[in-house]
C-alpha positions as CSV (number, residue, x, y, z in Angstrom):
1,X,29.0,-60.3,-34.8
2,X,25.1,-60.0,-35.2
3,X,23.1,-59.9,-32.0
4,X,19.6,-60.3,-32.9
5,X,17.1,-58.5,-29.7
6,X,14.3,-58.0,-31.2
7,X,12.0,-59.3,-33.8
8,X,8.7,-57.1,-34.9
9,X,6.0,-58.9,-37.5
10,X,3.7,-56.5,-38.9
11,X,0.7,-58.7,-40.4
12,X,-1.3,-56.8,-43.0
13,X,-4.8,-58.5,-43.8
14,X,-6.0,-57.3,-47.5
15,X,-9.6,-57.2,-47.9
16,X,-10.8,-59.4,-44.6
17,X,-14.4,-59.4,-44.6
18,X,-15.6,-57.4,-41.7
19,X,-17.8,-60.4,-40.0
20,X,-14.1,-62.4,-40.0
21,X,-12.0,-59.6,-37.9
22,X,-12.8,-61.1,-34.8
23,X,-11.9,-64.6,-35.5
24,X,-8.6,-62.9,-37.1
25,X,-8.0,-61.4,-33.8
26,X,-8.4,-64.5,-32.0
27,X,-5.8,-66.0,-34.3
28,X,-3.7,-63.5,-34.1
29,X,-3.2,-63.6,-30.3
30,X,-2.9,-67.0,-30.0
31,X,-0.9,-67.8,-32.8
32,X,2.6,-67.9,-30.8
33,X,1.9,-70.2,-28.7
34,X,1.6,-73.1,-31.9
35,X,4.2,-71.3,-33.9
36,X,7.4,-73.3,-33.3
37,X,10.3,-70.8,-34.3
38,X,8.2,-68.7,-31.5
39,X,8.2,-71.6,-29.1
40,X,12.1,-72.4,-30.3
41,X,13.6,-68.3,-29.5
42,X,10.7,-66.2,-27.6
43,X,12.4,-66.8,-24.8
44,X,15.7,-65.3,-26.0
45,X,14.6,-62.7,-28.7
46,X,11.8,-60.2,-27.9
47,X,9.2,-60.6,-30.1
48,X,6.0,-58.7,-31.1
49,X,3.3,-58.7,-34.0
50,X,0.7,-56.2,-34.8
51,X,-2.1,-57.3,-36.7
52,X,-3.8,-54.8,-39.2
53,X,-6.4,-54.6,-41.9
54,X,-6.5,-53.3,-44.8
55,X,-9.4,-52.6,-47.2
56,X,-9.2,-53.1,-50.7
């Protein structure tokens, strides 16, 4: 049987223009709380995301 524990997202941003990072980051932490799959199994499953930017 699977057991799923934990779940880690790694987002990768391509190219983000540097005056946007912050409102990325904004997103980014807040995003769980509107995400509905988070809402439906964060309480069960530990989940974490890294957010990261990549240049071109």
């Amino acid at each position: 049987m699977l057991v799923i524990k934990r779940i880690r997202v790694r987002y990768q941003l391509k190219g983000c223009p540097p005056d946007k990072e912050d409102a990325a980051r904004r997103a980014h932490e807040h995003h769980a709380a509107k995400c509905p799959v988070y809402r439906s199994i964060g309480g069960c499953i530990d989940i974490s995301t890294t957010l990261e930017f990549v240049p071109r």
